[in-house]
LUMRO-507158 format. One record per residue (C-alpha): x, y negated, z negated; residue in three letters. Coordinates in steps of 0.05 Angstrom, whole numbers, padded with zeros to 5 digits, always signed. Example, Ala and Ser with C-alpha at 12.3 -4.5 7.8 and 13.67 -1.06 7.14 Angstrom:
+00246+00090-00156Ala+00273+00021-00143Ser
//
This chain:
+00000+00000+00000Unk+00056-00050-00025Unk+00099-00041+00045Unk+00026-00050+00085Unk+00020-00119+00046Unk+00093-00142+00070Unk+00082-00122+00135Unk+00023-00158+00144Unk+00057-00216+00102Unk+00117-00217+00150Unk+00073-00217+00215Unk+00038-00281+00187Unk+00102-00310+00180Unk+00131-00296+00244Unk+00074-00325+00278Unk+00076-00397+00235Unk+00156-00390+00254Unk+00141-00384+00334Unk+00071-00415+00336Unk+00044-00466+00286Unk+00110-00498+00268Unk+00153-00474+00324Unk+00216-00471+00277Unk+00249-00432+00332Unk+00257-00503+00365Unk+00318-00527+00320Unk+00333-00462+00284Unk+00369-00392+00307Unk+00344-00334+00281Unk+00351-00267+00318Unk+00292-00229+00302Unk+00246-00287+00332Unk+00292-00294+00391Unk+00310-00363+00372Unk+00373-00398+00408Unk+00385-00468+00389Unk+00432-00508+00346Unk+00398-00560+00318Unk+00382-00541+00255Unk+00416-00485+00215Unk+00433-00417+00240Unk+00387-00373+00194Unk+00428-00309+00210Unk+00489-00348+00181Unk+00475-00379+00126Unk+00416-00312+00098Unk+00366-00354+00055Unk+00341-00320+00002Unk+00261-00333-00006Unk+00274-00389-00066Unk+00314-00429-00023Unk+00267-00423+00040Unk+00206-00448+00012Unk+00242-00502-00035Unk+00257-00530+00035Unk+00192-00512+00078Unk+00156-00549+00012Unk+00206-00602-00001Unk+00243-00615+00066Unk+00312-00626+00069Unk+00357-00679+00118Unk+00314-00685+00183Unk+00270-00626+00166Unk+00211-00649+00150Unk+00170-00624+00084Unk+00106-00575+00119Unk+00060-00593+00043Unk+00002-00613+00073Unk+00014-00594+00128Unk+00008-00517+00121Unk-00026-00481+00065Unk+00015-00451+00007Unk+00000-00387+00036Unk+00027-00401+00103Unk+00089-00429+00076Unk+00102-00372+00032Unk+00088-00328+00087Unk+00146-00368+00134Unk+00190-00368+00075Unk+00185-00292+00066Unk+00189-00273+00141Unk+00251-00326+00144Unk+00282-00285+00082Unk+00266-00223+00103Unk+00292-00222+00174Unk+00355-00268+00163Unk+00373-00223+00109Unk+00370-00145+00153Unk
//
């Protein structure tokens, strides 16, 4: 049941990533397919959860903060799938 949840969890995530917030626009991240340099190389620098959502929340240089903009849920969910596949 647990690994269903995640799965399901990381899908969301993947989608915000590509779709609602095209992160995938200034950030590389392999498992999305992602080539740019704009922003930081995801692969690189492996986020852990914490410090993914303190930015998708917060924002951080030119990265704008996402409150407000998606729900909590939705930013948890791009913080976990960000985590997840930066991290394997």
């Amino acid at each position: 049941m647990q690994i269903v949840i995640a799965d399901e969890l990381f899908l969301k995530g993947k989608d915000i990533f590509l779709n609602a917030v095209n992160c995938s626009t200034c950030h590389l991240l392999k498992d999305a397919n992602s080539n740019t340099n704009i922003g930081p190389n995801l692969n690189e620098i492996r986020p852990v959860f914490e410090r993914v959502y303190t930015v998708v929340l917060n924002g951080a240089g030119v990265m704008p903060s996402y409150q407000g903009i998606l729900a909590e849920e939705e930013m948890k969910a791009v913080s976990f799938y960000v985590s997840e596949s930066a991290n394997n």
